[in-house]
Residue frames as qw, qx, qy, qz and C-alpha x, y, z in Angstrom:
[[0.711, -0.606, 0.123, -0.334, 19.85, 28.50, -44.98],
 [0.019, 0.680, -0.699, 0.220, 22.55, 26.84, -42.96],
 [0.827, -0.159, -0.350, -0.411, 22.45, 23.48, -42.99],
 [0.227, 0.340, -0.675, 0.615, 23.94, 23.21, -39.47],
 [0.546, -0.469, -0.326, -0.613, 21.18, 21.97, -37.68],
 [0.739, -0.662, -0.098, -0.073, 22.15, 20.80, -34.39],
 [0.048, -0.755, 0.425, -0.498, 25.33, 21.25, -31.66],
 [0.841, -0.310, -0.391, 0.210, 26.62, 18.61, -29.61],
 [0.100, 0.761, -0.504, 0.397, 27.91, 20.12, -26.56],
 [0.875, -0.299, -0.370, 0.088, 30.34, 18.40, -24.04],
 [0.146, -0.870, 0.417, -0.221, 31.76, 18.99, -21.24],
 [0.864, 0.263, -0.410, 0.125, 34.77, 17.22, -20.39],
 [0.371, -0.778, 0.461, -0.208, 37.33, 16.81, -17.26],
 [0.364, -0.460, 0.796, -0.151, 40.16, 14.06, -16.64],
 [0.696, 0.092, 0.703, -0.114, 38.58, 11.31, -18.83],
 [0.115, 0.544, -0.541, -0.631, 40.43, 11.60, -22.20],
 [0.004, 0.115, 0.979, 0.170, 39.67, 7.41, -22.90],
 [0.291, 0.608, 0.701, -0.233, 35.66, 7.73, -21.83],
 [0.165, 0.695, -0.230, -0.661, 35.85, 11.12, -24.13],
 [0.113, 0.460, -0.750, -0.462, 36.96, 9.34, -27.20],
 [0.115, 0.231, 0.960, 0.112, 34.59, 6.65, -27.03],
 [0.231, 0.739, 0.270, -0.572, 31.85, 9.61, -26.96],
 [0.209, 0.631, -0.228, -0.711, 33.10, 11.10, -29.69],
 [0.052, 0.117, -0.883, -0.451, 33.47, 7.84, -31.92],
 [0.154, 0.588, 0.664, -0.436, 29.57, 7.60, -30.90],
 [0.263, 0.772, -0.029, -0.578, 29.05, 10.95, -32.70],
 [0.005, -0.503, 0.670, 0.546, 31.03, 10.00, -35.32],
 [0.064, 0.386, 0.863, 0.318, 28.72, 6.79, -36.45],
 [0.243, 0.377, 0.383, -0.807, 25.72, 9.10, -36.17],
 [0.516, 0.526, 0.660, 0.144, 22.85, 8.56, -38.86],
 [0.218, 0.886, 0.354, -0.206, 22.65, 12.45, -39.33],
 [0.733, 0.533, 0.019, 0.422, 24.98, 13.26, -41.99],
 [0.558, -0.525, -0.185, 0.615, 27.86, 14.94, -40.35],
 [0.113, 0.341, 0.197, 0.912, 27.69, 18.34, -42.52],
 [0.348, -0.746, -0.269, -0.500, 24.34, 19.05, -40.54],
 [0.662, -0.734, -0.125, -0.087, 25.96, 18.63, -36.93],
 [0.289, 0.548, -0.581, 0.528, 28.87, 20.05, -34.97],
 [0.755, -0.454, -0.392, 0.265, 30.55, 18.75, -31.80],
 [0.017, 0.797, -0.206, 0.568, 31.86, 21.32, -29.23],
 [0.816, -0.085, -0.483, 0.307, 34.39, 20.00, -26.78],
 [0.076, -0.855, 0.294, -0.422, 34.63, 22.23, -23.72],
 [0.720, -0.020, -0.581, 0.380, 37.65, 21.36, -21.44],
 [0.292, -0.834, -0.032, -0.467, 36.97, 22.22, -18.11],
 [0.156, -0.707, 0.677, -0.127, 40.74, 22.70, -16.35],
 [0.998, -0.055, 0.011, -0.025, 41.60, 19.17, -17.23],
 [0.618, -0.683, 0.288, 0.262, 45.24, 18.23, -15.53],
 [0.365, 0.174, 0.772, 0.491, 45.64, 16.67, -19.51],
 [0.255, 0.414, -0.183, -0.854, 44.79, 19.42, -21.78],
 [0.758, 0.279, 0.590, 0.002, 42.49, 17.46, -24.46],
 [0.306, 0.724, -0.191, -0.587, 43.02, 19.84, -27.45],
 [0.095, -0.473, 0.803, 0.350, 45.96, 17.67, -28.73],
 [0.351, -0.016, 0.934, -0.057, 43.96, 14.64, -28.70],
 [0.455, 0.618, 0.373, -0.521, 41.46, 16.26, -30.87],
 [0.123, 0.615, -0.552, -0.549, 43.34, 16.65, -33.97],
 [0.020, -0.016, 0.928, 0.371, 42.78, 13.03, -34.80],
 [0.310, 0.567, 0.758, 0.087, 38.67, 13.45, -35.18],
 [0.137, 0.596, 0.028, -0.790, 38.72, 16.39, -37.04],
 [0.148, 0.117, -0.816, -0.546, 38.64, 14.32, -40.41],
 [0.160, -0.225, -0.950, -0.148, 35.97, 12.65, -39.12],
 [0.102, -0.678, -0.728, -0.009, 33.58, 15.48, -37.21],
 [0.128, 0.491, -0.002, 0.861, 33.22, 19.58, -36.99],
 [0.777, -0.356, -0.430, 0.291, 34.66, 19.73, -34.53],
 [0.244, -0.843, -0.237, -0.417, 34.61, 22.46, -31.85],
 [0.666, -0.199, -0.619, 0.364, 36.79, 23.19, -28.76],
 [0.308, -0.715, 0.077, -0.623, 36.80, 25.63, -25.69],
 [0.567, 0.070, -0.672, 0.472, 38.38, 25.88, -22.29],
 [0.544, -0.806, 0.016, -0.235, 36.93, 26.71, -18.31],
 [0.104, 0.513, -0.673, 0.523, 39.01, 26.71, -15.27],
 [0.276, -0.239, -0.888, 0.282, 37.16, 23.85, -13.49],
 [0.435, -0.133, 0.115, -0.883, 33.69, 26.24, -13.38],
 [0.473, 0.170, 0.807, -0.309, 31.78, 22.94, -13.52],
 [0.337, 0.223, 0.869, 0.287, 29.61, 21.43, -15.77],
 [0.226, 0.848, 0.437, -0.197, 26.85, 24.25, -16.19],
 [0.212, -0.809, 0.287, 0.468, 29.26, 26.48, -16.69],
 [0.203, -0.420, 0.634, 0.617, 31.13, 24.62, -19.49],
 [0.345, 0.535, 0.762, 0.119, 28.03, 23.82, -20.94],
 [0.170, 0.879, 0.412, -0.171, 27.42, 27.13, -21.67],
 [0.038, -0.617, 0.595, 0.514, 30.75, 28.64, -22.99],
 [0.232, 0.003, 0.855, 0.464, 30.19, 25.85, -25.37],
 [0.159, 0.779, 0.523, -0.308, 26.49, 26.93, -25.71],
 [0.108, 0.859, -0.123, -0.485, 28.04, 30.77, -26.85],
 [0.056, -0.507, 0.649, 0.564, 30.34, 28.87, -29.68],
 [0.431, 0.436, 0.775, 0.154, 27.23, 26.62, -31.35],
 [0.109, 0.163, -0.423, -0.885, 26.21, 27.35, -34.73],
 [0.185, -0.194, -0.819, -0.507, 23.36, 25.16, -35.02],
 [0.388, -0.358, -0.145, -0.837, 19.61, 25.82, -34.78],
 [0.842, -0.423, -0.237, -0.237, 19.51, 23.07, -32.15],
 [0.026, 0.632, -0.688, 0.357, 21.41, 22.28, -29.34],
 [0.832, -0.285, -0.297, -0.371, 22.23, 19.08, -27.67],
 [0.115, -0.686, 0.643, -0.322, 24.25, 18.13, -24.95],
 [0.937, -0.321, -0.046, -0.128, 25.47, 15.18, -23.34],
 [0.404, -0.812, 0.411, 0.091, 28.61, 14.00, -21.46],
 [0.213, 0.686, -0.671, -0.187, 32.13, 12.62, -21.79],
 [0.176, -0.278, 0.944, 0.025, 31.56, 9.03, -20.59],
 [0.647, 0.374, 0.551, -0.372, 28.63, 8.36, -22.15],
 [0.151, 0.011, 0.813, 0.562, 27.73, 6.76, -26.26],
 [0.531, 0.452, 0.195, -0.690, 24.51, 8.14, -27.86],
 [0.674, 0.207, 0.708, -0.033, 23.13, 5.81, -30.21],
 [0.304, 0.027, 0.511, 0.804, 23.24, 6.49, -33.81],
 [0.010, 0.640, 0.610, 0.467, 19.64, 7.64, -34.05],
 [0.229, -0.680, -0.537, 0.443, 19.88, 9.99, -30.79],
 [0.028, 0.217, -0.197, -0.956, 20.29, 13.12, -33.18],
 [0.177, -0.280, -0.633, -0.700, 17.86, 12.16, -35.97],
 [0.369, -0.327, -0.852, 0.175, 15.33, 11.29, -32.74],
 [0.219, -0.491, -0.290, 0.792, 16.10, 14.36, -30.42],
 [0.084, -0.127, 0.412, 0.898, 15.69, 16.44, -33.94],
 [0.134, -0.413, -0.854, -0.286, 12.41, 14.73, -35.15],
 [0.237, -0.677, -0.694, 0.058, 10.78, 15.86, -32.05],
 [0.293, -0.404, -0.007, 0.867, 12.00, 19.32, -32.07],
 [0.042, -0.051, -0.480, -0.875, 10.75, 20.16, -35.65],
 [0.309, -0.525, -0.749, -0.260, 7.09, 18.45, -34.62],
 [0.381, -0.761, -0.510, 0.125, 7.04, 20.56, -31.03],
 [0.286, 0.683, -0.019, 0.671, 8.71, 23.92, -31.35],
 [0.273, -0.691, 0.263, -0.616, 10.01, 25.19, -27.79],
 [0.900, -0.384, -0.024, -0.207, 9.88, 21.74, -26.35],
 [0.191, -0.597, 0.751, -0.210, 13.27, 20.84, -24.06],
 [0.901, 0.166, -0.338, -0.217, 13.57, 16.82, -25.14],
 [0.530, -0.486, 0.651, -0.245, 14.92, 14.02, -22.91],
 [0.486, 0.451, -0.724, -0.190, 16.17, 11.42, -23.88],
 [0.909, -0.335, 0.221, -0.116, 16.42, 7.52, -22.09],
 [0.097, 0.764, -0.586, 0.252, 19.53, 6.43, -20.84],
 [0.932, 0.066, -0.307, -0.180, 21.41, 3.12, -20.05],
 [0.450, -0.758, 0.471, 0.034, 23.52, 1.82, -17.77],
 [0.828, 0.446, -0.297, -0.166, 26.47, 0.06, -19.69],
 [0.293, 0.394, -0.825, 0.279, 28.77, -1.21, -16.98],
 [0.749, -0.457, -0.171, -0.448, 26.25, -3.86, -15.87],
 [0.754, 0.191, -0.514, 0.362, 29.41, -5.61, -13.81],
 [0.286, 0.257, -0.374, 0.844, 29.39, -3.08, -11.42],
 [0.113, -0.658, -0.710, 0.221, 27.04, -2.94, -8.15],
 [0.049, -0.511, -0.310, 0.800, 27.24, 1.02, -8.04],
 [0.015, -0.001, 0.665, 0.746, 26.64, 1.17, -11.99],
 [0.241, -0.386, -0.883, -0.111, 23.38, -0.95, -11.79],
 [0.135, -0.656, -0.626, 0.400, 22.20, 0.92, -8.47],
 [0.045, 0.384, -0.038, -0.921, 22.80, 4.44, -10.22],
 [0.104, -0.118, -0.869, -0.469, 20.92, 2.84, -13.14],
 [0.192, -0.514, -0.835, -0.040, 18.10, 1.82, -11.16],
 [0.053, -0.650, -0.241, 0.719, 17.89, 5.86, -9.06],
 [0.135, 0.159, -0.470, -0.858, 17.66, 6.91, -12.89],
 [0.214, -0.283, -0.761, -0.543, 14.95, 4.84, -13.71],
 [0.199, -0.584, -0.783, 0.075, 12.43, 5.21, -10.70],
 [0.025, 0.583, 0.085, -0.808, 13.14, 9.21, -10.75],
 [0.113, 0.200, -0.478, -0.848, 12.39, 9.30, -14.14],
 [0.319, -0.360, -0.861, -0.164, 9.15, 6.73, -13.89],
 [0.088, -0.789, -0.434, 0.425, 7.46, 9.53, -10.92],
 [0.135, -0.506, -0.164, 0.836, 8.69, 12.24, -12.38],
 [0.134, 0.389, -0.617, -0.671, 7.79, 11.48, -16.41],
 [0.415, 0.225, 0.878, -0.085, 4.82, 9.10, -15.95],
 [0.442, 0.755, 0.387, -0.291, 3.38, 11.09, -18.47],
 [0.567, -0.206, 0.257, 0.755, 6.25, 11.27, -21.13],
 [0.065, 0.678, 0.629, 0.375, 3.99, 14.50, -23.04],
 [0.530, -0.753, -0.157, -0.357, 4.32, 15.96, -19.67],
 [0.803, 0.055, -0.354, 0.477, 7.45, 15.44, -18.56],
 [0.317, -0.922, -0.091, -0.202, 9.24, 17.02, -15.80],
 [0.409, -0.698, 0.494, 0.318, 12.91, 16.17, -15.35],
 [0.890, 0.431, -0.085, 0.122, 15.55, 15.17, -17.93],
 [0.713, -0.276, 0.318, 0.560, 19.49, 14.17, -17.12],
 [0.327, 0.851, -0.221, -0.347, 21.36, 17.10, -18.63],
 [0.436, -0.366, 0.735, 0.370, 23.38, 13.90, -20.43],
 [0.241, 0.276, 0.850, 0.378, 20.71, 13.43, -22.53],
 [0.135, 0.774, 0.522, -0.331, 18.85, 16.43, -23.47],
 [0.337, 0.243, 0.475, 0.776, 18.27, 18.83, -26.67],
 [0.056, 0.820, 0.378, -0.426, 16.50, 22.28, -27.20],
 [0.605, 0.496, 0.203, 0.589, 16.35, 24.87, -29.95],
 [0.487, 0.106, -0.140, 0.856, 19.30, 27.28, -29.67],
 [0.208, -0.456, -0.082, -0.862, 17.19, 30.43, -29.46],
 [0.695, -0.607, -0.231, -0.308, 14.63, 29.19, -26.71],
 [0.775, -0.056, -0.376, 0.506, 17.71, 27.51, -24.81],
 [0.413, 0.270, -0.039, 0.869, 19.47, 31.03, -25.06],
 [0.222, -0.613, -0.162, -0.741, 16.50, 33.04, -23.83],
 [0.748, -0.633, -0.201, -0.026, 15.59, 30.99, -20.46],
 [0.047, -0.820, 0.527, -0.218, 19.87, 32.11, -20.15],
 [0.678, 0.444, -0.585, 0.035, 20.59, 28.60, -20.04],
 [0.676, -0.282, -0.590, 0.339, 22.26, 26.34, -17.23],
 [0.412, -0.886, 0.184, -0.109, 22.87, 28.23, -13.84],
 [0.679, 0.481, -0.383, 0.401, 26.38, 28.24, -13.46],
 [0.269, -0.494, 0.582, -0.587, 25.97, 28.49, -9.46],
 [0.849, -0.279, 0.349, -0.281, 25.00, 25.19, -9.66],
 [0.039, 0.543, -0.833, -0.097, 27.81, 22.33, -9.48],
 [0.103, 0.119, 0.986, 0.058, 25.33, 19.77, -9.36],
 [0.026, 0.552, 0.710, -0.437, 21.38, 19.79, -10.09],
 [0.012, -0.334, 0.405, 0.851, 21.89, 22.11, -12.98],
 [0.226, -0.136, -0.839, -0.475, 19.47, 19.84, -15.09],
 [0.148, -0.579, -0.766, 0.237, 16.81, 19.79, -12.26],
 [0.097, -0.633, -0.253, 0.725, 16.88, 23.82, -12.47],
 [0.068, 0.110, -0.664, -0.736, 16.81, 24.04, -16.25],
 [0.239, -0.284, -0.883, -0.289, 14.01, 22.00, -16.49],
 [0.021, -0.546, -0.447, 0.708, 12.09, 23.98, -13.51],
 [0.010, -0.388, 0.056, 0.920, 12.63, 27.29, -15.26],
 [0.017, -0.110, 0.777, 0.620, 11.30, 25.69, -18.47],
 [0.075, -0.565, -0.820, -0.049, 8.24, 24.48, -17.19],
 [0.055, -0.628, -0.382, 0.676, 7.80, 27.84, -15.44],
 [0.154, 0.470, -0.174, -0.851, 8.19, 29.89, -18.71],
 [0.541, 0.431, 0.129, -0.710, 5.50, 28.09, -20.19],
 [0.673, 0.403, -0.550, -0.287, 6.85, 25.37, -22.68],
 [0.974, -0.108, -0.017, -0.198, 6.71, 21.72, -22.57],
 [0.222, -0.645, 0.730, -0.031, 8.94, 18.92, -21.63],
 [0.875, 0.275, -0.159, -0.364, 8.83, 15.78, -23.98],
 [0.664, -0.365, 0.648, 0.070, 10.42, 12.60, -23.22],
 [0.748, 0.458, -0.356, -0.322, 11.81, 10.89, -26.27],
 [0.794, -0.443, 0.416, -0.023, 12.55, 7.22, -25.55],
 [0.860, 0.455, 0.175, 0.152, 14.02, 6.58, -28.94],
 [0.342, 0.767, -0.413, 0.353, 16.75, 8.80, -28.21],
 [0.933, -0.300, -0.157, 0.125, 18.71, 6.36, -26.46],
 [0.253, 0.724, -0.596, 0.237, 22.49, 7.29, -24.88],
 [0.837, 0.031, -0.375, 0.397, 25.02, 4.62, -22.94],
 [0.070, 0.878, -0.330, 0.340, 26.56, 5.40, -20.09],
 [0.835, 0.158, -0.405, 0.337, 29.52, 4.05, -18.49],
 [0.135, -0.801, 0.253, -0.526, 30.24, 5.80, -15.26],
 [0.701, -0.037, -0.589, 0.401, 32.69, 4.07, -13.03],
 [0.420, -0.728, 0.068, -0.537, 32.35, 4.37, -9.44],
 [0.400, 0.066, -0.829, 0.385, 33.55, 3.12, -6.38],
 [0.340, -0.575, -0.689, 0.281, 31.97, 3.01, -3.19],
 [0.174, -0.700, -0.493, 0.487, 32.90, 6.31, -2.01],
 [0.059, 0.054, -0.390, -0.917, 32.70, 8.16, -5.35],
 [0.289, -0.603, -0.566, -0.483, 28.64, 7.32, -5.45],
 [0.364, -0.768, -0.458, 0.262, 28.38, 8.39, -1.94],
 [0.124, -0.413, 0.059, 0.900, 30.30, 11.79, -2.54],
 [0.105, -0.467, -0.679, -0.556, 27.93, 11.47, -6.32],
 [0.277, -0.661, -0.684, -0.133, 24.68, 11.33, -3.96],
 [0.309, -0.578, -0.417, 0.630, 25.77, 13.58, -0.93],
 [0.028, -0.112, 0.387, 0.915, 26.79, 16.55, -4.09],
 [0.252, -0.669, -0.555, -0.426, 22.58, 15.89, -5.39],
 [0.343, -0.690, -0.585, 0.252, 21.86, 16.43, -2.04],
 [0.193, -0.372, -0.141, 0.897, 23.62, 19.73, -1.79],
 [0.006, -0.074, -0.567, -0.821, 22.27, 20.47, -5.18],
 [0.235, -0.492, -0.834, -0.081, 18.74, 19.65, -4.36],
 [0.282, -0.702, -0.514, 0.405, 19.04, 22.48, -1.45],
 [0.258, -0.204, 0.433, 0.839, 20.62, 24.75, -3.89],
 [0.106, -0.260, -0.721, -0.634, 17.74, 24.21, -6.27],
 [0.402, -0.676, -0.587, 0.193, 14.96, 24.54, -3.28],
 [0.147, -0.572, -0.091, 0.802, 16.89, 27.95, -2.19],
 [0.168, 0.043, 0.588, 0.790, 16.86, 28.82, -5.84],
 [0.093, -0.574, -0.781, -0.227, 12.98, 28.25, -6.36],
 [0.290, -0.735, -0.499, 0.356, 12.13, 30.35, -3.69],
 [0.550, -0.167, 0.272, 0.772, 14.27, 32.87, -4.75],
 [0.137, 0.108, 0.858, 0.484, 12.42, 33.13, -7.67],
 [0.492, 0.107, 0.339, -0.795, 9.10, 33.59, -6.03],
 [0.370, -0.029, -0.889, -0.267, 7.95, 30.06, -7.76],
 [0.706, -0.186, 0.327, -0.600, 4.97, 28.90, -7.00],
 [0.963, 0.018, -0.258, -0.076, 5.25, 25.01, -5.50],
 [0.643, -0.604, 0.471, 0.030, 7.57, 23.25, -3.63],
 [0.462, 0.475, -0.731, -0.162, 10.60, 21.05, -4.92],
 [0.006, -0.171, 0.967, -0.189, 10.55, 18.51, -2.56],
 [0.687, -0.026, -0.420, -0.592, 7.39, 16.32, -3.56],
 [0.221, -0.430, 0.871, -0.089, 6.45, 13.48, -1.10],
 [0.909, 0.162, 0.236, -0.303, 4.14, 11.53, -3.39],
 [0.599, 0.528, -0.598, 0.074, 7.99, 10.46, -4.55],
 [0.095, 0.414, -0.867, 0.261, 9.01, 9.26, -1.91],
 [0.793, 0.063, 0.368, -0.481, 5.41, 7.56, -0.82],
 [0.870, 0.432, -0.091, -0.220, 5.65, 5.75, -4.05],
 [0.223, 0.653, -0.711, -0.139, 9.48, 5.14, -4.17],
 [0.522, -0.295, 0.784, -0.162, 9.13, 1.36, -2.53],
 [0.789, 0.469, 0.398, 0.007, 6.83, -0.40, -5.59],
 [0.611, 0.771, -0.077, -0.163, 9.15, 1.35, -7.99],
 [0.034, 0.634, -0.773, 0.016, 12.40, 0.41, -6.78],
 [0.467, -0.070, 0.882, 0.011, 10.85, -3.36, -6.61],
 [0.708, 0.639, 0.172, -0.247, 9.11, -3.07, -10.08],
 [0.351, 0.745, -0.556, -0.112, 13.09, -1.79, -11.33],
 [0.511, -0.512, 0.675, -0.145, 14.74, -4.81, -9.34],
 [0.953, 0.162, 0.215, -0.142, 13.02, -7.81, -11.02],
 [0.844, 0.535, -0.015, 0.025, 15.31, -9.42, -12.90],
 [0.146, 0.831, -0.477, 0.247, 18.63, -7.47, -11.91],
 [0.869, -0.208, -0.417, 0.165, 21.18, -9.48, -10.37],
 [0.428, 0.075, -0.429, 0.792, 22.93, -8.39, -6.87],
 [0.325, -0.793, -0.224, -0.465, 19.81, -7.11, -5.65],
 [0.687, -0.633, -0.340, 0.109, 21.51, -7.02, -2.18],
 [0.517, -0.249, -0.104, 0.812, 23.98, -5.01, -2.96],
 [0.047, -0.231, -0.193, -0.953, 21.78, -2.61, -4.72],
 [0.422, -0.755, -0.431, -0.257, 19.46, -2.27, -1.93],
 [0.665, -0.456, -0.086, 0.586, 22.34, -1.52, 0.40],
 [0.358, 0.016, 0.172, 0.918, 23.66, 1.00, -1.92],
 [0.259, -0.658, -0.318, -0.631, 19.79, 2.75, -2.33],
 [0.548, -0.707, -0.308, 0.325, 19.97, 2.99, 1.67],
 [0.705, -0.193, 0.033, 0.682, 23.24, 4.68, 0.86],
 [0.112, 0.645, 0.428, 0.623, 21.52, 6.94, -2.16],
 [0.437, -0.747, -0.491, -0.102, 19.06, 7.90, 0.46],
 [0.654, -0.676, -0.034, 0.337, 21.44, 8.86, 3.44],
 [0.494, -0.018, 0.108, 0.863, 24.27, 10.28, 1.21],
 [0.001, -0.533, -0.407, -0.742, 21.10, 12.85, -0.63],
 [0.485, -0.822, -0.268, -0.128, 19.74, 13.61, 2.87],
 [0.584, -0.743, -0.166, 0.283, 22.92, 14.56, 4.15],
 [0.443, 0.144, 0.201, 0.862, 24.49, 16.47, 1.71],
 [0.134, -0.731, -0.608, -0.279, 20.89, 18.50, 2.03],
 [0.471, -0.871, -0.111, 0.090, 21.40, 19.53, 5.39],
 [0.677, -0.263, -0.019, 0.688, 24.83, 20.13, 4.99],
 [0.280, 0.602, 0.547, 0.510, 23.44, 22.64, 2.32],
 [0.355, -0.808, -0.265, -0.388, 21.00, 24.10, 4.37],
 [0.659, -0.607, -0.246, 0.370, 23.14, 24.55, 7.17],
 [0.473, 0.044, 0.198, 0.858, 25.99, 26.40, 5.34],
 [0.065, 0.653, 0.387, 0.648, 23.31, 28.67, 3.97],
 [0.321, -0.875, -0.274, -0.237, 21.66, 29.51, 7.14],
 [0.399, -0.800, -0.083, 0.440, 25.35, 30.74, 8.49],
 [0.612, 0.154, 0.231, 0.741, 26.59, 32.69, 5.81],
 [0.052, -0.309, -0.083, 0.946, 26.71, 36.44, 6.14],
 [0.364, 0.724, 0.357, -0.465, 23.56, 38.33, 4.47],
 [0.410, 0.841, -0.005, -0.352, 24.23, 38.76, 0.96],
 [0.122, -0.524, 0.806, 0.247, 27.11, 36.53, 0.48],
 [0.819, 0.135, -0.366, -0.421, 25.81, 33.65, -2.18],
 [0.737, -0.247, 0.590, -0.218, 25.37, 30.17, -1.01]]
């Protein structure tokens, strides 16, 4: 038997420095680096990465593969079609996965056959008001949507692991979606009958620099996604709605439960107004686009 037991896949665009700190991440890993490959997919970066690869090849098996800027689903999967191992996990280019987030992600794979595993995620650029406030939209979506972590129901495709063969059958990410990819994965999953398990011990870092009007172009992009994922559903013939409002009933105690302690709470209450108003109006921009495009032309 092949003792290739799990796939890191990443996609990667324009962030050669946040890349490399990923990969040295992988590289301290607990799980011995014969059981796990990394699979770098470059998707149309302006700065080919290949080159830059050559220098961890001593040090992980190491994987590489190119899109034309298809987006993240998209290069997730081409990198998907070149894993060898009986597990797959994925997460991105600026982010650091703790040394246990294989042995973790793995653990609970071998105990729940079929079960799509989530990880818990950190914000590491606590200097930074948009950092913090994305931080804090991570934790109170993941606190309604995962109050039951057994029972889970969303997981950040930065942090999330599945064996290859189940992955491969649900056909993987949609690649019509440029955001919200992870919210539709995780749908399908529940629909076809297997579980979603939260595993807080798989821990990743992330470092995502923002400015002002990169989180509001961030939030408005959910929003499109969101109506994307809502057209999708239907689509489908799913039974339920996506848009849930015992989240948003609840959202006030949870976003002052996350607050305590944080510091700049005024700018990250300003910037959750912003959340709010960028995801509602990337929505409708959505839904508008849809309802005037020709009959049969995809949205």
């Amino acid at each position: 038997m092949s003792r290739m037991e799990c796939s890191v896949v990443i996609p990667t665009r324009d962030r050669p420095d946040e890349l490399d700190t990923c990969l040295e991440a992988l590289a301290s890993q607990s799980l011995p680096r014969d059981r796990f490959e990394v699979i770098v997919v470059d998707d149309g970066s302006r700065v080919p990465v290949a080159p830059r690869l050559d220098a961890w090849r001593g040090r992980l098996n190491l994987g590489h593969a190119w899109t034309p800027g298809a987006g993240p689903a998209a290069a997730r999967n081409t990198g998907v079609a070149l894993a060898a191992g009986r597990c797959l996990a994925f997460t991105d280019d600026d982010c650091r996965p703790s040394p246990g987030w294989l042995h973790a992600m793995l653990g609970v794979l071998r105990r729940r056959p079929g079960t799509l595993a989530g990880g818990r995620t950190v914000n590491l650029l606590n200097d930074r008001a948009t950092s913090e406030t994305s931080q804090v939209i991570t934790e109170v979506v993941h606190d309604y949507y995962n109050a039951d972590p057994e029972r889970a129901r969303f997981f950040s495709s930065n942090n999330l692991a599945a064996e290859a063969v189940a992955f491969r059958d649900l056909g993987g990410f949609d690649p019509a979606f440029r955001t919200s990819e992870d919210r539709d994965l995780c749908h399908r999953w529940r629909a076809s009958g297997q579980p979603l398990v939260y595993v807080p011990d798989a821990l990743v870092g992330h470092a995502h620099r923002l400015g002002l009007a990169g989180f509001w172009r961030q939030h408005f992009n959910y929003g499109r996604g969101a109506c994307r994922h809502l057209r999708a559903v239907r689509a489908r013939a799913a039974a339920g709605s996506t848009i849930e409002l015992g989240f948003y009933a609840g959202l006030g105690p949870r976003i002052a439960r996350r607050l305590r302690g944080r510091r700049r709470k005024a700018a990250v209450c300003a910037l959750l107004v912003a959340w709010q108003a960028a995801n509602s109006a990337g929505f409708v921009a959505e839904w508008l686009e849809g309802r005037s495009a020709p009959q049969g032309r995809p949205t």
